[in-house]
C-alpha positions in Angstrom: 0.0 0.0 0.0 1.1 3.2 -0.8 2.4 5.1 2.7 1.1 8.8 1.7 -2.5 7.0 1.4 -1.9 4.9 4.7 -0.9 8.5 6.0 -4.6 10.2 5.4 -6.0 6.9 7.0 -4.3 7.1 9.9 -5.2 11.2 10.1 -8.9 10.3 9.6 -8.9 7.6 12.0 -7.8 10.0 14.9 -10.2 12.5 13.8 -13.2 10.5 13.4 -12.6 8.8 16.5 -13.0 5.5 15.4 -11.9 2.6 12.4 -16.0 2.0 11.4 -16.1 5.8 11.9 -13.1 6.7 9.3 -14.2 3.7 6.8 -17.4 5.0 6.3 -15.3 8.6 6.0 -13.4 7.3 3.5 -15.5 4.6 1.6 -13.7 1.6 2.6 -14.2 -1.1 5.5 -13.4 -0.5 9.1 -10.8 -3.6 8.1 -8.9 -1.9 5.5 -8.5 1.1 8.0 -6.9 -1.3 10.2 -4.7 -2.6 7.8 -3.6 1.2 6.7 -3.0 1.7 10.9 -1.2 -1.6 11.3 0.9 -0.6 8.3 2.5 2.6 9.5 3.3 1.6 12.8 5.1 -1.7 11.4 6.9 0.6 9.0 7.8 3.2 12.4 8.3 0.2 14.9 6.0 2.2 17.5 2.4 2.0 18.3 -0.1 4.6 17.1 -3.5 4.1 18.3 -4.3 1.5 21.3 -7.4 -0.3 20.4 -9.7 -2.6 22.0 -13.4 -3.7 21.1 -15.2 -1.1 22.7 -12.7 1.7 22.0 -9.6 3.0 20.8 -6.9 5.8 22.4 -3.9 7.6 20.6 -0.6 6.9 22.2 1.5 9.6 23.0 3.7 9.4 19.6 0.7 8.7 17.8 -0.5 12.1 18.8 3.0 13.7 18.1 2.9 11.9 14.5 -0.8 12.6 13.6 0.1 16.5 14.1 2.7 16.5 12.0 0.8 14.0 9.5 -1.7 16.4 9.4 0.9 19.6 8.2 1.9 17.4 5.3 -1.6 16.5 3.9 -2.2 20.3 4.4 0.8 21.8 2.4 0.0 18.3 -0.1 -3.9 19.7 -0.5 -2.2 23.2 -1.0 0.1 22.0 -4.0 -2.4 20.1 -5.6 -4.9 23.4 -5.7 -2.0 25.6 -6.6 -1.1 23.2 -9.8 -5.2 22.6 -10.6 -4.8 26.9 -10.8 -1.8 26.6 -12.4 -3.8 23.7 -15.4 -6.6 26.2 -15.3 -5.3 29.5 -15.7 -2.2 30.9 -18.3 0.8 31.7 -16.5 4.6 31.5 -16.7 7.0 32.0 -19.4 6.9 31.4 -23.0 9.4 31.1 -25.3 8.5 31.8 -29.1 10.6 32.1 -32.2 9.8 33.6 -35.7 11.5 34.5 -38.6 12.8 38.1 -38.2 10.0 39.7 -41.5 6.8 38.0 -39.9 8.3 38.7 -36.3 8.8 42.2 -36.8 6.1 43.6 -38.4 3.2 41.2 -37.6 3.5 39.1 -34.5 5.2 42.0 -32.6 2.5 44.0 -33.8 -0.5 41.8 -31.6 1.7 40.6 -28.9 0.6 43.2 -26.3 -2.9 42.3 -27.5 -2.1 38.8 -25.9 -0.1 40.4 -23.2 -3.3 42.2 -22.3 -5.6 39.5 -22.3 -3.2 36.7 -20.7 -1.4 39.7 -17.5 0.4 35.8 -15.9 2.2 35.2 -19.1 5.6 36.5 -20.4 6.7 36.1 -23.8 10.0 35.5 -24.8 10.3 36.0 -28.5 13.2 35.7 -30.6 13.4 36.1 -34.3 15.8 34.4 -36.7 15.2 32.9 -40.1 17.0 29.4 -39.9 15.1 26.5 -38.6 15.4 26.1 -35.1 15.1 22.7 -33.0 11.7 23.4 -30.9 12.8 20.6 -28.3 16.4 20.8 -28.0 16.6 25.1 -28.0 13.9 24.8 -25.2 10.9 26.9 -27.2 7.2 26.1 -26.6 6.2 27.5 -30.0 8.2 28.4 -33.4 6.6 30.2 -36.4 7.8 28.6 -39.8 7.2 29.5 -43.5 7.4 27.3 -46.2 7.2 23.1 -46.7 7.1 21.0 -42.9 9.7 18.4 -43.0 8.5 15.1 -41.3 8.4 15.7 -37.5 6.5 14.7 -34.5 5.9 18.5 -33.9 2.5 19.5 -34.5 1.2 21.9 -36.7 -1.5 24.2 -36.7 -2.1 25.8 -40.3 -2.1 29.7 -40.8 -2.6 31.5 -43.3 -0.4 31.2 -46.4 2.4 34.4 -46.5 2.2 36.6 -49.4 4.8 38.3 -51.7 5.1 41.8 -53.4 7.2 43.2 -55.8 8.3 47.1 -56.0 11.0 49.5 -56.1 10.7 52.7 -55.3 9.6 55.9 -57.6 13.1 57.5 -57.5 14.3 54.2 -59.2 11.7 53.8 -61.5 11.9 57.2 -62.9 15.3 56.3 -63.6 14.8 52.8 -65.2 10.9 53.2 -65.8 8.5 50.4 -65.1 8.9 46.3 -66.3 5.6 45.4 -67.7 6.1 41.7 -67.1 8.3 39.4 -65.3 11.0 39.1 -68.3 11.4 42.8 -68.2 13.1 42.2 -64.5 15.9 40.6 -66.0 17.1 44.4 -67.0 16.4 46.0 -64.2 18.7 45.7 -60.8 17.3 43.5 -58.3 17.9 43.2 -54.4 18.1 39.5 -53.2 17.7 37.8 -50.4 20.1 35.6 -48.8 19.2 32.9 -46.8 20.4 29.1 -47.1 20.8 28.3 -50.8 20.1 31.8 -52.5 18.1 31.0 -55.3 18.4 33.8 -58.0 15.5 33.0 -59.7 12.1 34.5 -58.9 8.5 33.4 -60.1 5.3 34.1 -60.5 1.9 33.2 -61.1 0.6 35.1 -64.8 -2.2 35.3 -67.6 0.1 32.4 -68.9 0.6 30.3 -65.8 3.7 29.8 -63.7 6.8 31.9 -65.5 10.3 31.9 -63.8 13.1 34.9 -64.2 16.5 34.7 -63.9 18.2 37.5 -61.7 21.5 38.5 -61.1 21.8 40.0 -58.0 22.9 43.8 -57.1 22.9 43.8 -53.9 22.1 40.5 -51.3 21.2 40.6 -47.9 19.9 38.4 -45.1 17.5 40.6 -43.3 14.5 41.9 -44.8 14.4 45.5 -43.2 18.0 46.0 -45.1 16.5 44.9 -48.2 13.7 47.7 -47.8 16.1 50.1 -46.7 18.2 49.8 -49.8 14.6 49.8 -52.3 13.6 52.9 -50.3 17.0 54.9 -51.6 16.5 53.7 -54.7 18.8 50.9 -55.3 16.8 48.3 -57.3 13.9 46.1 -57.2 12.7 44.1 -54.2 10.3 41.4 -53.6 9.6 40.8 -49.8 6.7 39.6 -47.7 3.6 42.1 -48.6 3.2 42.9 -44.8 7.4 44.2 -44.9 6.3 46.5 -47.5 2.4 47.2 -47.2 2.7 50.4 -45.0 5.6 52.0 -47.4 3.3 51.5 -50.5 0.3 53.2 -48.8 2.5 56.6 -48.2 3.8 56.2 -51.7 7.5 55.3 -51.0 7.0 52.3 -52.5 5.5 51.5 -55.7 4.0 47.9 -56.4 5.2 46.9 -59.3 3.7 43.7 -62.3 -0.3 43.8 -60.8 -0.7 41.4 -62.9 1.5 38.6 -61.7 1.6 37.1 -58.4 4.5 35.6 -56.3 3.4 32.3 -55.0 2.7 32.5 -51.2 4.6 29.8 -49.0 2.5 27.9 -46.2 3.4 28.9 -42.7 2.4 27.0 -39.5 2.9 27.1 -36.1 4.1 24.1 -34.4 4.5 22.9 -30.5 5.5 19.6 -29.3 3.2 16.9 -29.0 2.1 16.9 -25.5 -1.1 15.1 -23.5 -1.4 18.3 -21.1 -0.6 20.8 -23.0 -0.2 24.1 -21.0 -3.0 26.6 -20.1 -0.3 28.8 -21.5 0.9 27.2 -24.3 -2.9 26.5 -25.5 -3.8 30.0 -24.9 -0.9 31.2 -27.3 -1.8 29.1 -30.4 -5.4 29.8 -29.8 -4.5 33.4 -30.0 -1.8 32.6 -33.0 -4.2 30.8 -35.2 -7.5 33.6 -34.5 -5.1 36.1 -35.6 -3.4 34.8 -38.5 -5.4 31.8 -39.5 
């Protein structure tokens, strides 16, 4: 039997005065009490309760052990309601990583929304555009764009990320407007590096799927330096739409082949598979996927 159980027996069997008294207490024969009793004292080689047919006495040891007994069901009681609060309610720490374009100017953007709504949560995010390890780097969710490799993560679906093209007017004054995606291939373009830098770019046409290649003016691995060099008029850029929405509104920007569309990539966000997943953690992706589902 286990001892902690034998423990709350015991405890009940002082305080109700009586074994029949405590089984009925506890659901369970007057016997079994007994047996829980007889159990802790053979364990502690000393005598806990004296008890004959008509009634039954705590020794003087069993009165020293049932007060203490009694301190450690309490603080037990107390940490099992502090971790059925802790199941029940968002708190803690989470750590979250996204790639640095989506980071920056989207899921910054709503994170003290979630803040707001969640005040026992702290969010840890950091934003880098090469594929972490969720499990190993110790993150409870990572944003990814693009194709999911096989994992045992699981993914929740958002929605797909989009793609503009556009340079700014400065530039296009100076080397006027392509009309179609072949028309890129004399123009200067701005790349981004990441992994195996592909200097090809496609997109989606009257004709179907058409495919330019580029050579490069000036390469980068970060998306705001990309937009920082099409803003002083260095070349053509093609970035996620929300990197470069805000600067074609004002007209810094200019949005270039409406006719053709870069294909979007997938992006999910993925958590290890877990059988109690965290109040936190749950209330994160529920917030993740209504916001950009």
């Amino acid at each position: 039997m286990d001892r902690f159980t034998s423990m709350g027996v015991f405890a009940k069997a002082v305080e109700a005065g009586s074994f029949s008294a405590a089984g009925n207490a506890l659901s369970m024969s007057s016997q079994m009490v007994g047996k829980h009793v007889r159990l802790l004292e053979d364990h502690l080689g000393v005598k806990l309760i004296n008890r004959t047919t008509r009634r039954q006495s705590v020794t003087e040891i069993g009165r020293s052990y049932y007060e203490r007994v009694r301190t450690i069901l309490a603080e037990v009681e107390a940490a099992e309601v502090l971790a059925a609060e802790t199941r029940a309610t968002p708190r803690g720490q989470i750590r979250v990583n996204a790639p640095v374009t989506f980071g920056a100017h989207e899921l910054a953007n709503v994170l003290p929304d979630y803040l707001a709504a969640h005040r026992q949560v702290d969010v840890e995010l950091t934003l880098s555009d090469r594929v972490v390890d969720l499990v190993d780097e110790g993150y409870d969710a990572v944003f990814r764009v693009g194709p999911l490799a096989d994992s045992s993560l699981i993914a929740r679906p958002l929605r797909p990320m989009t793609f503009t093209v556009c340079a700014a007017p400065s530039y296009l004054a100076a080397r006027g407007h392509p009309e179609n995606p072949t028309d890129l291939e004399k123009h200067e373009s701005l790349g981004f590096m990441h992994g195996n830098t592909r200097d090809q770019w496609r997109f989606a046409g009257p004709d179907g799927l058409e495919t330019v290649e580029l050579s490069y003016r000036f390469l980068a691995n970060n998306g705001q330096a990309l937009l920082t060099a099409a803003l002083a008029g260095l070349g053509v850029m093609l970035q996620p739409s929300s990197l470069v929405q805000s600067e074609i509104e004002t007209g810094r920007l200019v949005r270039l082949l409406p006719g053709y569309e870069p294909p979007s990539r997938v992006m999910h966000i993925l958590y290890a598979p877990d059988r109690r997943i965290t109040p936190k953690l749950r209330s994160f992706v529920d917030f993740a996927v209504a916001r950009f589902g």
